[in-house]
N, C-alpha and C positions, 0 to 999 in steps of 0.2 A: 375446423380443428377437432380432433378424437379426444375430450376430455377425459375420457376412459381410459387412456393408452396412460394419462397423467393421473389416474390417481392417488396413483405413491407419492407425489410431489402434494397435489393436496393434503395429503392423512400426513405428508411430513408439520407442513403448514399449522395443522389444527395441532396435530400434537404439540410443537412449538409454542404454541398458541395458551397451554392449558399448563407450561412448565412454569411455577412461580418467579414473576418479573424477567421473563427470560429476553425480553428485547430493550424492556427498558433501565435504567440507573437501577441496578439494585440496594441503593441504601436511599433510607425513607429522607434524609435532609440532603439529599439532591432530588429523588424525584418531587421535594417538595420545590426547592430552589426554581426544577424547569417548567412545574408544571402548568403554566400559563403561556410557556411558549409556542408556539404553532406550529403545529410538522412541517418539518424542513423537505426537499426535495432528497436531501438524504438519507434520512430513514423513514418517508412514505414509501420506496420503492417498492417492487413486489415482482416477483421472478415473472421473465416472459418465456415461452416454449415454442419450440419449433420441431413439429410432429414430424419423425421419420417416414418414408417414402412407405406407401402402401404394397408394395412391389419392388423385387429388384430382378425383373426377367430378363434384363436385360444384361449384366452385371457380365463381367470373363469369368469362365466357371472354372477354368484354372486360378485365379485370385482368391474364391470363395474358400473362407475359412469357417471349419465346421467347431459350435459352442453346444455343448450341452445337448447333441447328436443332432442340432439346426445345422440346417445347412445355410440359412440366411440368418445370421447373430444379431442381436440390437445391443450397440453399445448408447449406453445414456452417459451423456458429455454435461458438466457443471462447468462454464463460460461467466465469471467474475464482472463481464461486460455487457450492457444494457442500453446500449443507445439503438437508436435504427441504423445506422450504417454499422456497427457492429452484428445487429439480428439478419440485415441483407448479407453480408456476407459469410455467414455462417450458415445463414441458409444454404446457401450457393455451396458452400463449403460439404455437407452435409449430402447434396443432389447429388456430388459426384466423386466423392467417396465411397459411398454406397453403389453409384454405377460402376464404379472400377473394381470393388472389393467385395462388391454382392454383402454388404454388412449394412446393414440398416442404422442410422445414427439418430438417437433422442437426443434435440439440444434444449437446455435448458441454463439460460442468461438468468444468472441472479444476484440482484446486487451486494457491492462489498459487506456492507452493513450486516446482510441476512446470513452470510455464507458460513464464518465458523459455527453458530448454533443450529444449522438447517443440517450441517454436517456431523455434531454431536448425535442430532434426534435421528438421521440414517442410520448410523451405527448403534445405537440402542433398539433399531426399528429394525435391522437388517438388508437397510432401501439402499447400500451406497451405492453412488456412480461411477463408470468405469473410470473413465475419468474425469481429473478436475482442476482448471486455469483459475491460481491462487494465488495472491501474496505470498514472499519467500518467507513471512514470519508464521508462517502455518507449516511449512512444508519438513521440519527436523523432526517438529512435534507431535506432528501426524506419523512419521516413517517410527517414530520411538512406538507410537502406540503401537503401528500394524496395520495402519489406513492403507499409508501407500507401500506401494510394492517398490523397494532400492533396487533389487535385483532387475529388474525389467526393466526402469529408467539408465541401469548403467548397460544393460545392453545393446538398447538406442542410440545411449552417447557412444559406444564406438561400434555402432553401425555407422552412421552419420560421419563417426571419425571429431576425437576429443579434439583436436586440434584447432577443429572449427569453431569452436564456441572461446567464449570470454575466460581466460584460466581463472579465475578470479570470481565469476559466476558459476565456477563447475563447484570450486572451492567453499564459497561459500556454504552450497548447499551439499557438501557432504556432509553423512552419518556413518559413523562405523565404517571406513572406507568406502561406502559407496555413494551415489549421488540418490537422493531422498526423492527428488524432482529433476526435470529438466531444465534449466533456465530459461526463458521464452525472450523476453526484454523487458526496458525497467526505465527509469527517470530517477535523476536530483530531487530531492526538495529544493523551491528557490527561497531565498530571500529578495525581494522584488522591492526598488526604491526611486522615487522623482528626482532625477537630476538636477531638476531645472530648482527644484524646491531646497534639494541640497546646496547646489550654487549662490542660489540668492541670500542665503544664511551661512554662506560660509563656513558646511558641516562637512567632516571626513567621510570618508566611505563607511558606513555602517558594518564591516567585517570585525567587529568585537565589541563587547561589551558597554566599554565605555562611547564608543562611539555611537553602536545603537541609543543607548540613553538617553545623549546628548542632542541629537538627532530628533528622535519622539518630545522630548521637553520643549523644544524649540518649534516644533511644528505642530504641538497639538494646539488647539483652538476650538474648547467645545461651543463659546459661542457663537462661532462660524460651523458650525457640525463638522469640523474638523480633525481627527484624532492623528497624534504622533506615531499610532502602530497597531496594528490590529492580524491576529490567527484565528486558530479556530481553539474553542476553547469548551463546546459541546458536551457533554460527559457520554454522548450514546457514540462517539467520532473515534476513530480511532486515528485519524488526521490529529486530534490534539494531542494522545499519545506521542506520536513521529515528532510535532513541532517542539513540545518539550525535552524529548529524548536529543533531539540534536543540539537545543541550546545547553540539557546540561553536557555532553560530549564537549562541548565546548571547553567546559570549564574543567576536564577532566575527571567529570562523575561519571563512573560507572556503576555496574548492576551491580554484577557478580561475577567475583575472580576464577579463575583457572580450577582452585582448589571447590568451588561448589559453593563460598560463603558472600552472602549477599551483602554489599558495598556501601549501601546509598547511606549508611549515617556517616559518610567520611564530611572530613569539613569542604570538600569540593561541592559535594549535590547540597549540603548546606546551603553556601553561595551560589547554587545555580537555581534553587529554588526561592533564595532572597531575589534576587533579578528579574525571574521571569515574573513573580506577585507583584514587582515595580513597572514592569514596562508594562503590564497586563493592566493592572486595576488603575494605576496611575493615567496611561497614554491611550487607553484601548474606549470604543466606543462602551456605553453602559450596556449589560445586558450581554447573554450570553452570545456565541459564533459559533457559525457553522464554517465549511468550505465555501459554499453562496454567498454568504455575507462578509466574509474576509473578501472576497475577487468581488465583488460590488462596490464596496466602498472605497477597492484603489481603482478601478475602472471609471468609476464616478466623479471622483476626483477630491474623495472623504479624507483621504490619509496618506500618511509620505511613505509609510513601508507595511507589508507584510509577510509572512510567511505561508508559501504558498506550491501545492503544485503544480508545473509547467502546462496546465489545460487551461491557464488563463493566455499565457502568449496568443494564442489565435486573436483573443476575444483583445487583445491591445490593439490589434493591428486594424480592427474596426471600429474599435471606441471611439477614436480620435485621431485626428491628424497627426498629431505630434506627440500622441501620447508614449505609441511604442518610443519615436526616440530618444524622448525623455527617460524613458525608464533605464535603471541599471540592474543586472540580474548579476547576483551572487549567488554560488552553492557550496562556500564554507563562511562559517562563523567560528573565530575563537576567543578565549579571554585574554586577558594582556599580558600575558607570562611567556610571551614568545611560542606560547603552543601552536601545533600544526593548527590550520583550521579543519573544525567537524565537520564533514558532510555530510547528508543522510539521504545514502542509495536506496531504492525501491525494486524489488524485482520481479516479475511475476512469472511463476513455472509451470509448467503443465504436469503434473502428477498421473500415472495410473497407479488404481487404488490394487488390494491384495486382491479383492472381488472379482476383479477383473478376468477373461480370455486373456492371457497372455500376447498372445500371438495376433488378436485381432483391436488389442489395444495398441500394441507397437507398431501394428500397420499405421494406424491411424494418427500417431505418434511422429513419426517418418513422415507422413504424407502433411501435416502441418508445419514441421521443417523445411521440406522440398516445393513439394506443389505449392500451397497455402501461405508460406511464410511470407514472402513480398505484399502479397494482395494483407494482409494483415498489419503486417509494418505501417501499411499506409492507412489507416482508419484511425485517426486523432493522432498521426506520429511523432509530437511533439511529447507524448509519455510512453515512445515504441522505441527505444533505443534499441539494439535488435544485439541480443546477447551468443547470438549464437552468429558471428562476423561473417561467414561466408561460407564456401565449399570446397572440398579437396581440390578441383579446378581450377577456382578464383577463391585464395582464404577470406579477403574483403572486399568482396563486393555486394554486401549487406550494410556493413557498418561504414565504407567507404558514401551510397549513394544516402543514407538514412536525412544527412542534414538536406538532402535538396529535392525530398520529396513533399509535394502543396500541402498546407495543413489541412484545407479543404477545397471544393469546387472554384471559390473565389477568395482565396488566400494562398499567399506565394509560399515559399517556402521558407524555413524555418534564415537558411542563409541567407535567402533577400532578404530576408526582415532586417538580423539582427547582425550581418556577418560573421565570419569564418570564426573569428576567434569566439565568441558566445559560443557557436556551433560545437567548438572543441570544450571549450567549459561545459556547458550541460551533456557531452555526447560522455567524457572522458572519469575516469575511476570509478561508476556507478555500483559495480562489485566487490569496491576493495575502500569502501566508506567506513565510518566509524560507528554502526552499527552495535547495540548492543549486545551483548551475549555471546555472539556470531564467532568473533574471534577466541574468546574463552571455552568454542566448545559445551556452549550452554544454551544451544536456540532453544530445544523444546520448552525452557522457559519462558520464552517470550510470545510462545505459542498461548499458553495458557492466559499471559498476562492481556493480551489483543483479545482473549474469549472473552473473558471476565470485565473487561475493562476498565481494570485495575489501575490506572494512573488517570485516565481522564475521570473518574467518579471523583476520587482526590481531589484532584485539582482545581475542578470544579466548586467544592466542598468548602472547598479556600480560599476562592473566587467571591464564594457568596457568602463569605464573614463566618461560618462553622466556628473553624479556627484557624490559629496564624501559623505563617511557614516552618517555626520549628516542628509543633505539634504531626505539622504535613510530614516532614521527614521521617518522623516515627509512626506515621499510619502506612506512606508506602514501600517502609524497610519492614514491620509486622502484615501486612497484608500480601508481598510477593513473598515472603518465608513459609506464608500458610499452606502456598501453592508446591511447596516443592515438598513430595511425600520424602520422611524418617529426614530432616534437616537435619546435619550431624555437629553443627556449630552451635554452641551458647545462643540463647535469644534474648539480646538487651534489654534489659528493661525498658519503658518509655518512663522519658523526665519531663516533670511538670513544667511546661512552656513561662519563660521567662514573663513577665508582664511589667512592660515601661508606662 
């Protein structure tokens, strides 16, 4: 490999490196809280790269689109995915792109953890990538700065033809009528729980509040190491972010309204914050969570539920004999008010940046929709829901075959496992979830708050006895206010936390 060709990814690295606490908890009573804990697999990662073709002589010189008076362009690609069957096929991806398009492609796999701050220091550094495969909660926020280019992704979407994609997923991610990103695919958060464990104790389905409670009370057992409920609860996670945002959806807390004024001291996030400190500190193992140690200890057979995302399924189907059947998978929760249930959709989009060739972005753009898309769908497709249904020809037959392709080599498919109808729960409303911000017309705030991360520091905070959930509600209604420049609403005061 040409370490050379990557020194911009290095120098982004170090400078990152040198920006005060920029990876880790930036407030001193949480990095005090974690600092005994051992680097998780999720934030030890560290970007992998995959050096562009040395040559593209081979390439149709009719294809070949000319960048910056090159007649062979390098576009450098930021790929959000890090595993080896993601870096094989991208490789692959990359070999014959560049032999078709004569465009040379840098990929560079880095994980979720690193991306929003690896993507700040480009843009202060002038390093960004052409393009970039992201979570949708970047994607409004970025298009407000100027990162990504709207104009180019909505030229794709009807090249491709709008029809083909999720409406729902196109939706979400418009900005100022245009689309910010392209939708790529996406997954549920689940709520994952023991059947067999609810049966035998006679518990309801965990799809609300009282009934999760009730549920975690009765099954935890710390002197069996047994806990009634466990997430991830992390402060570097942006996984505990989503987990809480969906339980308070639940309850009908919101961020911030239509009008621009931020929400969360209603007495709904109130009680969604009293809740989640009960089922947490009360039923949850001691010590802080990652996404690892949430899917460990229901895979183990530690605890009757958690919240979680769909990249544990696989790992059921190998645990144990009976474990997949045992389990039940949920992907709404609501409270007892007759509300719809929360879900909380994930999406992930392919953006090109403003940086970009135009013209040799969209190719490339197109060619991961057509060529690429299938062979993609299928590499952990249990979090590939494929946002983009099918093709002018066949509108679904992307989203039609998605449940019955193997989760891997020696794993059936998601429909052997679990049947048809799971299939249709996790596969179904993934872009028309109850997301925050998203429907009020306010992502790039959530953009900011996933940088920062701004609710799992909190929460955390609260976690390790700081202070109590009132005080919590007036840290994360003044610390998301901070984030939104010239706030034109009154800023409440904080009231001094009740003390029983």
């Amino acid at each position: 490999m040409n370490w050379i060709k990557y020194g911009w990814v290095v120098f982004l690295l170090a400078l990152a490196a040198c920006r005060p606490q920029l990876l880790d908890p930036p407030r001193l009573a949480t990095a005090t809280a974690v600092a005994n804990t051992p680097p998780t697999a999720e934030s030890a990662a560290e970007p992998v790269f995959i050096s562009a073709p040395t040559s593209s002589a081979e390439a149709d010189p009719a294809a070949e689109t000319e960048s910056a008076g090159r007649l062979n362009p390098t576009l450098v690609v930021w790929i959000n995915e890090t595993s080896p069957a993601h870096e094989s096929a991208l490789h692959q991806l990359a070999d014959e792109f560049g032999q078709t398009y004569g465009i040379d492609v840098e990929m560079v796999l880095i994980p979720y953890t690193l991306l929003p701050e690896l993507m700040e220091t480009a843009v202060l550094s002038d390093t960004m990538p052409d393009i970039v495969l992201h979570q949708m909660a970047y994607s409004i926020g970025w298009a407000e700065r100027g990162i990504l280019d709207a104009e180019a992704a909505d030229a794709v979407a009807d090249t491709l033809g709008r029809e083909t994609f999720d409406p729902d997923g196109l939706k979400v991610n418009t900005y100022n009528g245009r689309l910010a990103a392209l939708p790529s695919d996406g997954y549920h958060q689940i709520l994952i729980y023991r059947k067999d464990w609810f049966d035998e104790n006679k518990l309801a389905i965990p799809n609300n509040y009282d009934a999760m409670l009730a549920a975690a009370e009765a099954i935890h057992d710390p002197d069996n190491l047994r806990s009634g409920f466990v997430m991830p609860t992390e402060s570097n996670l942006v996984t505990t972010h989503e987990g809480f945002e969906q339980i308070a959806t639940a309850n009908g807390c919101e961020l911030i309204n239509t009008e621009g004024e931020v929400t969360l001291l209603s007495p709904a996030c109130q009680e969604a914050i009293d809740f989640y400190y009960r089922i947490v500190h009360q039923f949850s193992p001691v010590g802080v969570q990652t996404d690892t140690s949430t899917q460990n200890a229901y895979l183990n057979g530690r605890t009757g539920m958690i919240i979680s995302t769909p990249h544990i399924l696989p790992q059921l189907a190998h645990a144990d004999d009976d474990l997949a059947a045992n389990s039940g998978i949920l992907t709404g929760i609501s409270d007892d008010k007759n509300r719809p249930s929360a879900m909380f959709g994930n999406l992930t989009n392919l953006g090109i940046t403003t940086v970009a060739n135009q013209e040799a972005a969209s190719a490339f753009a197109i060619y991961w929709f057509e060529q690429f898309y299938t062979d993609w769908l299928a590499i952990e497709s249990e979090e590939k829901v494929p946002m983009r249904w099918g093709t002018a020809v066949s509108p679904t037959q992307f989203i039609d075959k998605w449940g019955t392709l193997p989760l891997d080599e020696d794993t059936p498919s998601l429909t052997a496992l679990y049947g048809s109808e799971t299939v249709a729960t996790l596969r179904d409303g993934i872009a028309d979830s109850n997301r925050w911000a998203f429907a009020q017309g306010q992502g790039s705030l959530i953009a900011a708050l996933y940088k920062d991360l701004t609710f799992p520091v909190i929460l955390q905070e609260m976690l390790s006895g700081y202070f109590g959930t009132e005080k919590t509600r007036y840290e994360l209604y003044s610390n998301t206010v901070e984030l939104i420049p010239d706030y034109p609403y009154p800023i409440t005061p904080e009231q001094e936390e009740t003390v029983e």
